[in-house]
KEGU-736599 format. One line per 5 residues: number of its first residue (from 1); their letters; for each residue x, y, z of N, C-alpha, C. Coordinates in steps of 0.2 Angstrom, whole numbers, plus 5000, padded with zeros to 4 digits. Example, Ala and Ser with C-alpha at 12.3 -4.5 7.8 and 13.67 -1.06 7.14 Angstrom:
1) AS) 5066/4972/5039/5062/4978/5039/5066/4984/5039; 5064/4989/5035/5068/4995/5036/5064/5000/5039 .
***
This chain:
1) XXXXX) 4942/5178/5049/4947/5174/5046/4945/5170/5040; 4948/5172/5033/4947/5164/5029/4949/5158/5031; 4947/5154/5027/4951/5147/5030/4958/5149/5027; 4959/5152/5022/4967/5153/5020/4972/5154/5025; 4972/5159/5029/4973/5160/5036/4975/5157/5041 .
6) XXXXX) 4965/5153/5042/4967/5148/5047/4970/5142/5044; 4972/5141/5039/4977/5135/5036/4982/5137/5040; 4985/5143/5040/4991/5146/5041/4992/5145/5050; 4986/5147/5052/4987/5148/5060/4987/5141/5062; 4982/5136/5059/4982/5130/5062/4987/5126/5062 .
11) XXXXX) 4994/5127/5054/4996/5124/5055/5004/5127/5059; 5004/5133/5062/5008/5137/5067/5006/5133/5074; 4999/5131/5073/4998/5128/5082/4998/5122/5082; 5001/5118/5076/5000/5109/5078/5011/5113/5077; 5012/5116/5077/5019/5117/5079/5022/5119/5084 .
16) XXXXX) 5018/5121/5089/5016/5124/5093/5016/5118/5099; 5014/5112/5095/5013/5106/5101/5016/5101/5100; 5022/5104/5094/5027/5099/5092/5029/5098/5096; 5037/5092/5099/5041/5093/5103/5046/5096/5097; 5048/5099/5103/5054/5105/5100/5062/5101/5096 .
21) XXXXX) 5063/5102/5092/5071/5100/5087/5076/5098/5094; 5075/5101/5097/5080/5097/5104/5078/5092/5107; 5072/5093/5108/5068/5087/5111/5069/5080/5107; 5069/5081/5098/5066/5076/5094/5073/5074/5093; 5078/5078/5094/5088/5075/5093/5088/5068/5100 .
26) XXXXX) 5086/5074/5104/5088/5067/5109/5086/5063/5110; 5078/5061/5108/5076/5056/5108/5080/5052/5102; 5082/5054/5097/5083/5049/5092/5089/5048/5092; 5093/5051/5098/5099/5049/5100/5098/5042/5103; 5094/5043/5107/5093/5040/5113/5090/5033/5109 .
31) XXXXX) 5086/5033/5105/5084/5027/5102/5087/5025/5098; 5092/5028/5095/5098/5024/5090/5102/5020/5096; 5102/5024/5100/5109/5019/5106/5107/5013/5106; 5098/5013/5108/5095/5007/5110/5095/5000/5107; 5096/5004/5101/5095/5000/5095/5101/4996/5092 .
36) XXXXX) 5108/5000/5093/5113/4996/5095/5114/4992/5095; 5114/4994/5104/5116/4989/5109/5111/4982/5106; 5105/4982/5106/5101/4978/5104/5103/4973/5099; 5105/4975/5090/5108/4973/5087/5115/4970/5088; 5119/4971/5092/5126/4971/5095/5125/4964/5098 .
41) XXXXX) 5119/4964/5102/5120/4958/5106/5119/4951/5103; 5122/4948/5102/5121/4942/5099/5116/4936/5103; 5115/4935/5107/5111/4935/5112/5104/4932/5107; 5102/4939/5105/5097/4939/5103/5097/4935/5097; 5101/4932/5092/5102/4933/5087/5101/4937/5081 .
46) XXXXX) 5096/4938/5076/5095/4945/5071/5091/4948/5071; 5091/4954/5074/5087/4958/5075/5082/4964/5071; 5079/4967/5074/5074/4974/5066/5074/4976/5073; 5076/4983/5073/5073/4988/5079/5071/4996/5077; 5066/4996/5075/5064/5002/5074/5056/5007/5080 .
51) XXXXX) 5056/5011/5079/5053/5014/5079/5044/5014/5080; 5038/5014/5083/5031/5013/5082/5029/5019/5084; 5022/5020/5083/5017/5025/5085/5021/5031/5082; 5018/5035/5086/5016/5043/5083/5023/5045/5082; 5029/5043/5086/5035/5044/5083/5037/5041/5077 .
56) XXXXX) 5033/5036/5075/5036/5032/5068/5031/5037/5064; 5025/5041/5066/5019/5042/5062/5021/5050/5059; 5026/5051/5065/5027/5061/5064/5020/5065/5067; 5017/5064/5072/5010/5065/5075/5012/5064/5084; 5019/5064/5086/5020/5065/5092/5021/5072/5095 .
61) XXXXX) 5016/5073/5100/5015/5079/5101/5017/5080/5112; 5019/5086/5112/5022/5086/5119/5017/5086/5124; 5019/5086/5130/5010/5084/5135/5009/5092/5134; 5004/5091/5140/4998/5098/5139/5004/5107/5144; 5007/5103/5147/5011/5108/5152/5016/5112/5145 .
66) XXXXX) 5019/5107/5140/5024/5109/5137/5030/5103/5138; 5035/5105/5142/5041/5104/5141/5043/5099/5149; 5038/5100/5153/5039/5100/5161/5038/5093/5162; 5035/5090/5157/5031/5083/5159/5034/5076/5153; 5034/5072/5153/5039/5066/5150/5032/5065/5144 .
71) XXXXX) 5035/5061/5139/5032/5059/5132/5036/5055/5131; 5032/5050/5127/5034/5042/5126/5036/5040/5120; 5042/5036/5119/5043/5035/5112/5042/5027/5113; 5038/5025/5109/5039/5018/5107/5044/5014/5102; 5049/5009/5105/5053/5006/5101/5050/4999/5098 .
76) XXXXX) 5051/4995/5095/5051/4989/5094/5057/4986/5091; 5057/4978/5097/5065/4975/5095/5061/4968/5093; 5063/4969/5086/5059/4961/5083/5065/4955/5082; 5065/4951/5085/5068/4943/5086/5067/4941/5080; 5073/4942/5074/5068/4939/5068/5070/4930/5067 .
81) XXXXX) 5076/4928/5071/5076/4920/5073/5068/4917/5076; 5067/4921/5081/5063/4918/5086/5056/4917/5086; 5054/4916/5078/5046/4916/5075/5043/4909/5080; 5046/4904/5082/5044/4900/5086/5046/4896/5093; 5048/4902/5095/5049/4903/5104/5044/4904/5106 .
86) XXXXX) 5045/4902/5113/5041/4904/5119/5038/4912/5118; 5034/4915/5121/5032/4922/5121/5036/4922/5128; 5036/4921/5132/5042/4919/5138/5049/4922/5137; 5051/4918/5132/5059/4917/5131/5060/4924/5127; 5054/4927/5123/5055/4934/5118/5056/4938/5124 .
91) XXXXX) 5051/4941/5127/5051/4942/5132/5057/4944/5136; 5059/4938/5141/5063/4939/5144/5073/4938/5142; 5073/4936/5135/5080/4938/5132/5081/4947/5130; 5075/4951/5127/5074/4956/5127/5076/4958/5133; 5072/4958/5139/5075/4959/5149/5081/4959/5149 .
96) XXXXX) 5083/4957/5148/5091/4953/5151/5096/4958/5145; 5095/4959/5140/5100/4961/5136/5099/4968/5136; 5092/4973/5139/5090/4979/5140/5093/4981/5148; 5094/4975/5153/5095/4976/5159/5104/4979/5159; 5106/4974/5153/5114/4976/5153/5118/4980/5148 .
101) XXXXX) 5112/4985/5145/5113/4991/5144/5111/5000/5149; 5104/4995/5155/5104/5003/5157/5103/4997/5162; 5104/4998/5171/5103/4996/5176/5094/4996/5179; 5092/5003/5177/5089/5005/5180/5080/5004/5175; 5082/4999/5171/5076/4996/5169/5073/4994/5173 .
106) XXXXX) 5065/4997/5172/5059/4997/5175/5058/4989/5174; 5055/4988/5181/5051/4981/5183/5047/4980/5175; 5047/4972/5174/5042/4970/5167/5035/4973/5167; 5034/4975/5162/5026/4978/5159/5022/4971/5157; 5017/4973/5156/5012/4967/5151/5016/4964/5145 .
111) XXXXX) 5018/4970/5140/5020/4969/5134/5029/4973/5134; 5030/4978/5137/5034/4980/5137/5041/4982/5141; 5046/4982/5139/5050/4985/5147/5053/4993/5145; 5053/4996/5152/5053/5004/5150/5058/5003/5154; 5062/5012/5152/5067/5016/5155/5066/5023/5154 .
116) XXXXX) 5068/5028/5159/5065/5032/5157/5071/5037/5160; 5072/5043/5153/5075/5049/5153/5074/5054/5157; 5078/5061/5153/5075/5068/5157/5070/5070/5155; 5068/5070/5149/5060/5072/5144/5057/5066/5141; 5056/5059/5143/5054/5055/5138/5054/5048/5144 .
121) XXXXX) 5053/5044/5139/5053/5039/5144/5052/5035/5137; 5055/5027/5137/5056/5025/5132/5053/5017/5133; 5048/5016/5130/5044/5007/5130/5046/5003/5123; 5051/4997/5126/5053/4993/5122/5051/4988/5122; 5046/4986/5113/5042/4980/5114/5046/4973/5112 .
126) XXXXX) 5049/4968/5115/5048/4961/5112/5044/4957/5109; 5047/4956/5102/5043/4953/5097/5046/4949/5092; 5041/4944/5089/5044/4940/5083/5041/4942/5079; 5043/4937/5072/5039/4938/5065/5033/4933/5066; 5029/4935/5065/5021/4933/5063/5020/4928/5058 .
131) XXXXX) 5020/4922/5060/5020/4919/5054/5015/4914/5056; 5010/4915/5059/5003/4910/5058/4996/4913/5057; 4998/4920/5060/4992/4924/5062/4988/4928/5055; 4994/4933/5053/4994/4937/5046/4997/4934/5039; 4997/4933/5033/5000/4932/5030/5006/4939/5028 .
136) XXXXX) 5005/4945/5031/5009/4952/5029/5016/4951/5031; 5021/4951/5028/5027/4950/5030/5031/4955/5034; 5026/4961/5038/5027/4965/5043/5025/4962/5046; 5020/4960/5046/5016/4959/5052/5021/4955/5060; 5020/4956/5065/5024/4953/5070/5020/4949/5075 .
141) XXXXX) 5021/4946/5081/5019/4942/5084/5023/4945/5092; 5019/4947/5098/5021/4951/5102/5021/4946/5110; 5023/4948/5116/5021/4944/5122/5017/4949/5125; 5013/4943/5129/5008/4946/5133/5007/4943/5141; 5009/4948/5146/5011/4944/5151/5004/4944/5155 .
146) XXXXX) 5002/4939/5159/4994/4938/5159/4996/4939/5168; 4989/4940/5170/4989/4944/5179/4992/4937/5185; 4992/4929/5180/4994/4925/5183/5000/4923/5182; 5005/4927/5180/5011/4927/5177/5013/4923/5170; 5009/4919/5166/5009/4915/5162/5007/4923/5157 .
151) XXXXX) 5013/4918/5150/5014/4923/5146/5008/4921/5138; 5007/4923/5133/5002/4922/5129/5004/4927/5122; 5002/4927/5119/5002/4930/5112/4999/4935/5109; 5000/4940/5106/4997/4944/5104/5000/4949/5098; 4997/4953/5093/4999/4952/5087/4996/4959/5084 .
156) XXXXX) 5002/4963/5080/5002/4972/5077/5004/4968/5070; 5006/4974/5069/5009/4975/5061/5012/4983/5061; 5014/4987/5067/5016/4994/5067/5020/4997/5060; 5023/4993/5056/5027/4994/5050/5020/4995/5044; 5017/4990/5045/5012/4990/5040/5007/4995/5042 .
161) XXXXX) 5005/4997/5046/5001/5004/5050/5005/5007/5048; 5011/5007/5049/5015/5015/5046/5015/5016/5039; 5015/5012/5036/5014/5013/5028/5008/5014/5027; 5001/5011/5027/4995/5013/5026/4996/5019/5030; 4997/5023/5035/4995/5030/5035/5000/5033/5031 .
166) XXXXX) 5006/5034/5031/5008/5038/5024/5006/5037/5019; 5002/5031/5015/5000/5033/5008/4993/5037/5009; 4989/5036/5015/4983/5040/5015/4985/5049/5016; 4992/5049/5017/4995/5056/5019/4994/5059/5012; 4995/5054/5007/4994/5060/4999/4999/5061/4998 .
171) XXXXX) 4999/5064/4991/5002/5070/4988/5005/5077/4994; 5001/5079/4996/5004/5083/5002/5009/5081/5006; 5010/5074/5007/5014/5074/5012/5020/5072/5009; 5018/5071/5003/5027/5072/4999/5029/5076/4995; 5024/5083/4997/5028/5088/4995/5030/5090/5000 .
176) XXXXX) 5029/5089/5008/5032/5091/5016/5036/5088/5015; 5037/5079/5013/5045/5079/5015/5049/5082/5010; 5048/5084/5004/5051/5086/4999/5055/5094/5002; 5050/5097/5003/5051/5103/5009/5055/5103/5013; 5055/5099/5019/5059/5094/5025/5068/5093/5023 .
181) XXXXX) 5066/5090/5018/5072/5088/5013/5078/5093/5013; 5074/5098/5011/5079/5106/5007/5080/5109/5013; 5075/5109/5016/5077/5112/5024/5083/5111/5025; 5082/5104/5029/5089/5100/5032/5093/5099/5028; 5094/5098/5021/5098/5098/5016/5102/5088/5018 .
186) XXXXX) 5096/5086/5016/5098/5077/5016/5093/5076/5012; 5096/5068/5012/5092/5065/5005/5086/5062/5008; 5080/5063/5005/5075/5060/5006/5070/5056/5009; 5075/5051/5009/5078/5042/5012/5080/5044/5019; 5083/5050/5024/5085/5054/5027/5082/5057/5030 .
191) XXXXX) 5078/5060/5028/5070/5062/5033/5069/5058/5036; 5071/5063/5043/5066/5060/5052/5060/5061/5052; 5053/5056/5050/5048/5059/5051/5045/5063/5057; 5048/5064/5061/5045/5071/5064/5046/5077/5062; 5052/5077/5057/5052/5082/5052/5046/5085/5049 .
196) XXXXX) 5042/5079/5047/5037/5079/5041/5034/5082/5042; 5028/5090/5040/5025/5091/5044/5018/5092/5037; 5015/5087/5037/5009/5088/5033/5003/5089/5034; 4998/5090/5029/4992/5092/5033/4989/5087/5037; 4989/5081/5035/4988/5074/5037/4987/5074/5046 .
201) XXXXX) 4996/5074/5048/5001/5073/5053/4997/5080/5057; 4999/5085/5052/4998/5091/5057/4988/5091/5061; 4986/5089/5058/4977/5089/5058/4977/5081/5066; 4982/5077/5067/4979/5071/5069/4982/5074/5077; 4989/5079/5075/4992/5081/5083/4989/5087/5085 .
206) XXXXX) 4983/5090/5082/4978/5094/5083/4974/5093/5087; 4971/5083/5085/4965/5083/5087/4967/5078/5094; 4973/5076/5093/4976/5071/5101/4976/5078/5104; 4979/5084/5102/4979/5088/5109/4974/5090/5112; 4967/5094/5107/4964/5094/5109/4957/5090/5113 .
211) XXXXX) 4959/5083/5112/4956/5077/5115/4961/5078/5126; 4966/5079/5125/4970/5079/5128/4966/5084/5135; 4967/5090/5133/4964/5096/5136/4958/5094/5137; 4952/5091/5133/4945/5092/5136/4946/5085/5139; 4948/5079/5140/4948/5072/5145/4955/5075/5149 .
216) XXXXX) 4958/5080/5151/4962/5081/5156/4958/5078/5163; 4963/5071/5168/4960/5070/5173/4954/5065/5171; 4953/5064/5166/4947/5059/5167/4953/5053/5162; 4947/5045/5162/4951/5041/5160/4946/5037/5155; 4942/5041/5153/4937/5038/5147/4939/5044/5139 .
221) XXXXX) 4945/5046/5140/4948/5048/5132/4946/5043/5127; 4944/5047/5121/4946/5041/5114/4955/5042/5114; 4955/5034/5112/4963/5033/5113/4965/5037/5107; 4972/5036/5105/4976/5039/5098/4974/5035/5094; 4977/5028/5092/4975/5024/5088/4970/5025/5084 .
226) XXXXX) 4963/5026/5088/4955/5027/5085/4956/5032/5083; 4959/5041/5085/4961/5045/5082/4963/5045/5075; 4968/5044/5074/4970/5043/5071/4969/5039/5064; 4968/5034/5065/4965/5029/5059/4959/5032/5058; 4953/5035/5059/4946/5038/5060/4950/5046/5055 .
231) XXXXX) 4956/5047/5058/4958/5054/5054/4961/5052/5048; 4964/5048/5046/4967/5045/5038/4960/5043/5037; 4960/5039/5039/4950/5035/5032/4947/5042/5031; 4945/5050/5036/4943/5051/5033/4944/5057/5030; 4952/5058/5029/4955/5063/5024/4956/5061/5017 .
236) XXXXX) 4955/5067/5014/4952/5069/5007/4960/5073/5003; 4965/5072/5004/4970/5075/5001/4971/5083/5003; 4967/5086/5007/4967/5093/5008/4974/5095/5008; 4975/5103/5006/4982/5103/5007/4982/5108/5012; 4979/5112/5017/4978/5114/5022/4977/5111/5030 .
241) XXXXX) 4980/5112/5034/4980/5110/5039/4971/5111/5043; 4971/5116/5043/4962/5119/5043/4957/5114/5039; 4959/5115/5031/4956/5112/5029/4953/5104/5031; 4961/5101/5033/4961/5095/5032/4957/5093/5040; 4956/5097/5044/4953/5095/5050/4946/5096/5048 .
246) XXXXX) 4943/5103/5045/4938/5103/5043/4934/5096/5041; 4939/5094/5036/4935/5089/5031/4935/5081/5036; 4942/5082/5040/4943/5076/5044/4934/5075/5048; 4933/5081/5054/4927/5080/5055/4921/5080/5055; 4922/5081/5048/4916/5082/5045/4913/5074/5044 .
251) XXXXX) 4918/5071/5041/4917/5062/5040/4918/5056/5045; 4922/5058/5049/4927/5054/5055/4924/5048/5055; 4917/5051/5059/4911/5045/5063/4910/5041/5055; 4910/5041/5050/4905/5037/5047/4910/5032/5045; 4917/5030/5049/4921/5025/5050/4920/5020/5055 .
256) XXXXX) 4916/5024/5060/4918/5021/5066/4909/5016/5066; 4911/5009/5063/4903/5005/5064/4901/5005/5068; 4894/5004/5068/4890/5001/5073/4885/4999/5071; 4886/4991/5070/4881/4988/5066/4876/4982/5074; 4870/4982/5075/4867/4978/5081/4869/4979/5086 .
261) XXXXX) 4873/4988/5087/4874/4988/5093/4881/4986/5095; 4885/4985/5090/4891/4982/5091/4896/4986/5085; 4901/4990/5091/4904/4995/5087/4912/4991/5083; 4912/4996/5079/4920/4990/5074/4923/4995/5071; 4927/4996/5073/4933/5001/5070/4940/4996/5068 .
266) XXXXX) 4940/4994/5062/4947/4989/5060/4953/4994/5060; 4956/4989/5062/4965/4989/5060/4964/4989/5053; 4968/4991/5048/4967/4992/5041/4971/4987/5039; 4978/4985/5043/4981/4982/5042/4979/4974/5042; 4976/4975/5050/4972/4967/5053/4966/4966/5054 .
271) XXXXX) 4963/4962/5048/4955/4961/5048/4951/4960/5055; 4957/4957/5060/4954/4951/5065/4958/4959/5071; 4957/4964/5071/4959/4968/5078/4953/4972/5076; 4950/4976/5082/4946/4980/5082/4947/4986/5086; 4949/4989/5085/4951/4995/5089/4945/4998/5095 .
276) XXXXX) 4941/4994/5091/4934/5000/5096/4931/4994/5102; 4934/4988/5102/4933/4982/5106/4930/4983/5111; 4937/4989/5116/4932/4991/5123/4926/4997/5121; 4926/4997/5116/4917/5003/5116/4911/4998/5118; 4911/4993/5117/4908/4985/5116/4907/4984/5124 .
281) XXXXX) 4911/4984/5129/4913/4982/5135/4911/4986/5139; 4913/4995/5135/4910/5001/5140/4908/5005/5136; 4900/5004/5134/4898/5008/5130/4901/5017/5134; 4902/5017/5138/4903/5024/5140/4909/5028/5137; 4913/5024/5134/4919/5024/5131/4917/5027/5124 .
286) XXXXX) 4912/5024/5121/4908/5029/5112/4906/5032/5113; 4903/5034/5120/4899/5041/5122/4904/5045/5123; 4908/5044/5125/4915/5050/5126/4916/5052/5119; 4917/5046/5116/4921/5047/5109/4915/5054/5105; 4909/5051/5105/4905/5055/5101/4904/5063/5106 .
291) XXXXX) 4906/5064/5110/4906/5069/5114/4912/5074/5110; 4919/5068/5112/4922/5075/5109/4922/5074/5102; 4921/5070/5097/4918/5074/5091/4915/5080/5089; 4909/5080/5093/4904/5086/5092/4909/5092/5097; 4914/5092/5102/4915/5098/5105/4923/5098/5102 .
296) XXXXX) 4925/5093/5095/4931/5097/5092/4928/5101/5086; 4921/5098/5084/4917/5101/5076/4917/5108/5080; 4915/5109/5085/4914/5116/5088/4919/5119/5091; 4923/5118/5092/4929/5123/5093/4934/5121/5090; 4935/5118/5083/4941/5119/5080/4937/5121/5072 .
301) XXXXX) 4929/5120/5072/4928/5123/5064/4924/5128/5064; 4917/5127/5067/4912/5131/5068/4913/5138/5071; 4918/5139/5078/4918/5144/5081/4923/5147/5078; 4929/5144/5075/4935/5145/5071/4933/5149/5067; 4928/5147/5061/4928/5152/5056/4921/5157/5056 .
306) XXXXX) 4918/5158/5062/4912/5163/5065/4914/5167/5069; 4918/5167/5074/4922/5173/5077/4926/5177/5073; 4923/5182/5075/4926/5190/5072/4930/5192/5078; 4936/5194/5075/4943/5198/5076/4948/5192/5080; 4953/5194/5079/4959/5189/5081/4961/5188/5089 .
311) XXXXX) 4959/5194/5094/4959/5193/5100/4955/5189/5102; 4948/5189/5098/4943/5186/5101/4944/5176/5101; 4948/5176/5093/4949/5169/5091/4954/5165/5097; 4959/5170/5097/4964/5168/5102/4961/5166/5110; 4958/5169/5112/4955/5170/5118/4953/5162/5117 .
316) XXXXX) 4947/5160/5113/4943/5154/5111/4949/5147/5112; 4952/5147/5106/4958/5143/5106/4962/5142/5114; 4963/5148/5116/4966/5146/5123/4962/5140/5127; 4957/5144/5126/4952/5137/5129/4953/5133/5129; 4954/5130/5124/4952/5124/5121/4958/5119/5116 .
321) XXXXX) 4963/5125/5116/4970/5122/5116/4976/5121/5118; 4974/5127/5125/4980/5130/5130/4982/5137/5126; 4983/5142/5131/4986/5147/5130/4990/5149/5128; 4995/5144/5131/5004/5144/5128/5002/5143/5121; 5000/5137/5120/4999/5135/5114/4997/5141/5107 .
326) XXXXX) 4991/5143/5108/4987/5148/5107/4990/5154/5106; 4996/5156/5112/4999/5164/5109/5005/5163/5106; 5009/5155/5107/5013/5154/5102/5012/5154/5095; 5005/5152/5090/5002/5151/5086/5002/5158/5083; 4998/5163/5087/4998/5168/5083/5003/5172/5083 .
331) XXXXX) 5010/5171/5087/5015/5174/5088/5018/5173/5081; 5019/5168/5079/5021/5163/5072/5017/5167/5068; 5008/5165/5067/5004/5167/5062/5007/5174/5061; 5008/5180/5065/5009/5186/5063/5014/5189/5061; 5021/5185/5063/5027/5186/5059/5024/5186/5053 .
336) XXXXX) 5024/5177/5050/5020/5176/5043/5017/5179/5040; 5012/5183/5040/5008/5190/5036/5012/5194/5035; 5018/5196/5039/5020/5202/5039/5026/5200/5035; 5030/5196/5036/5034/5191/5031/5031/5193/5024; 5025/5191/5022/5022/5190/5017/5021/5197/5013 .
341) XXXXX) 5020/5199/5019/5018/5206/5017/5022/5212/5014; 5030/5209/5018/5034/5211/5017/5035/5210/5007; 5035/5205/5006/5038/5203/5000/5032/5203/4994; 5027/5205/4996/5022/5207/4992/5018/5200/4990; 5017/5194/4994/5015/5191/4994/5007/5189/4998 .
346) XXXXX) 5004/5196/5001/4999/5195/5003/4992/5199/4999; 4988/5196/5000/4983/5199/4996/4975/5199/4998; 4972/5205/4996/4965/5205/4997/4960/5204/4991; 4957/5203/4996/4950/5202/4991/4942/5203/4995; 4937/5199/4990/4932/5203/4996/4930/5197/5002 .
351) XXXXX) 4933/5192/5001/4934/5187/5007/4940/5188/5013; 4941/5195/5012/4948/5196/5016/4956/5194/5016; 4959/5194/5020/4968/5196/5019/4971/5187/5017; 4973/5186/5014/4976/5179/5011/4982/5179/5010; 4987/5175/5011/4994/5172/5008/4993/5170/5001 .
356) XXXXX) 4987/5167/4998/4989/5166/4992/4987/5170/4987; 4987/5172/4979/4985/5174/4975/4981/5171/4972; 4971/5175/4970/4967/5169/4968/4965/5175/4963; 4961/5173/4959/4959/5178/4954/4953/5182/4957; 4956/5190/4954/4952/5196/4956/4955/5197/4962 .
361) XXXXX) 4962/5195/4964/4964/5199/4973/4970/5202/4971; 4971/5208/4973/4975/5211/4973/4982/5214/4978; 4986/5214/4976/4995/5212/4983/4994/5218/4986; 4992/5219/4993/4994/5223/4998/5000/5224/5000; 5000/5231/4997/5006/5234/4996/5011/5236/5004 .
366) XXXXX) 5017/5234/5003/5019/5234/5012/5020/5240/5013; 5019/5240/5022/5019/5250/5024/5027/5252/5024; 5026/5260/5020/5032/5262/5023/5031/5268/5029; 5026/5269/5031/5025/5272/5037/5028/5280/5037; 5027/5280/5031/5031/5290/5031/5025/5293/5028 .
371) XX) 5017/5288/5031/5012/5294/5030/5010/5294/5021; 5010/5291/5018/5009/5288/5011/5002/5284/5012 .
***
């Protein structure tokens, strides 16, 4: 397999672990109603309610079963009156105004209150604007419900997180949504990021999934956050999805400090958050991390571009990133060649069969199969 290739397969299998265009309508059905109601209630006074995490990021990816098991979207309802209320009163006005929208809202969280659908289950954060902690005007200020029922503070920037990773997304991933765009034929400004499928986004829900599969049943995973930030610091613009994984693992670790023994992986956003706090607490937790390091370098680049023939690769991949997964990729990949093949778009060289045209390769000419 060239990497040309595996760009192509890699990026058939982080779609492969996409949720499905049905999936991703209902959810944002379901999270525009929330958001509403939310807005609608006066209650609260003036509201922002959008969207976090991987859903906000375009990096939400389905569990390991497929379709059978629920995935989570993160909202946020920010109180932009209530910079200095109680973490209490955030809190429990958010409860109360979410209870008389759906009945069946789950008992209070630490931080969040959930309800949950047919495929999804939805955590809705209470929160204010930040205004002693960061000076960033995303920045927010969250509640935190403590084991003795007294409430306390705590503090993101998910807006500001989401614009550092799309600029670290590059050029690439504004030619996806430019792409995106003409697809769905809307403006821009109008792109649902989970539309946006870049190498960036495609390379980070490659490496949650296959994080996923190897800590199946255990609870010492590296979380996503660390994924991900580790995956932006340490991509290089690649425009392949292949590539971009390649290059991601190659550098990942030399984000993740450890200076005296004491690990530190920042917020980009928030000097004073450490993402890697609990490695500190449980050193067992860096030992995970650097585990599946070295067993994603070896089964998503090492063995990926050393295996000879396509049964053999698919076989490997099943391993290591489900099988469903793995025969829908190359079910995809071989349309695509043949597609290509069809329109005189594919070609050889002495590095083997490619989509692109590079100097000295040649267009393999499509079959007509009458023995020519």
């Amino acid at each position: 397999m060239t990497s040309h290739n595996l760009n192509i397969l890699y990026s058939k299998l982080a779609e492969s672990i996409s949720i499905t265009d049905a999936m991703a309508d209902a959810a944002e059905r379901s999270y525009k109603s929330v958001g509403r109601h939310l807005d609608d209630d006066t209650s609260l006074g003036e509201t922002d309610v959008y969207t976090q995490g991987s859903f906000a990021l375009g990096t939400v990816i389905r569990p390991i079963s497929g379709e059978d098991e629920d995935y989570d979207i993160d909202l946020v309802c920010e109180m932009e009156d209530a910079a200095s209320a109680p973490a209490s009163h955030i809190k429990k006005a958010v409860g109360r105004s979410l209870r008389g929208y759906r009945k069946d809202t789950e008992d209070e969280g630490k931080r969040c209150w959930t309800f949950q659908y047919d495929k999804f289950h939805m955590d809705v954060l209470p929160c204010s604007p930040d205004i002693t902690h960061c000076s960033d005007d995303t920045a927010i200020r969250l509640t935190h419900k403590n084991p003795d029922g007294s409430y306390s503070d705590r503090y993101s920037n998910p807006k500001g997180y989401r614009d550092w990773f799309i600029a670290k997304a590059g050029r690439p991933y504004e030619v996806a949504r430019s792409r995106a765009s003409s697809t769905i034929s809307c403006s821009l400004e109008e792109v649902p990021e989970y539309s946006v499928k870049s190498p960036l986004q495609q390379a980070v829900q490659i490496l949650k999934h296959h994080r996923n599969i190897m800590f199946a049943g255990r609870d010492d995973a590296p979380i996503s956050i660390i994924i991900t930030t580790l995956a932006a610091r340490a991509y290089r613009n690649e425009q392949g999805t292949f590539d971009a994984i390649q290059g991601i693992l190659s550098r990942m670790d030399q984000y993740a400090e450890c200076r005296n023994g004491v690990y530190r992986i920042k917020n980009p956003v928030d000097e004073y958050e450490n993402f890697a706090d609990k490695w500190n607490d449980c050193p067992e937790k860096a030992a995970a991390f650097h585990d599946w390091l070295a067993a994603a370098r070896s089964d998503l680049v090492d063995t990926a571009l050393n295996t000879k023939g396509m049964d053999k690769l698919k076989e490997h991949l099943g391993s290591c990133m489900g099988n469903r997964q793995a025969n829908a990729a190359f079910k995809e990949f071989g349309g695509t060649l043949k597609s290509k093949r069809e329109n005189g778009k594919l070609f050889a060289s002495a590095a083997g069969i490619a989509p692109l045209a590079l100097q000295g390769e040649k267009a393999i000419p499509n079959h007509t199969f009458f023995g020519l």
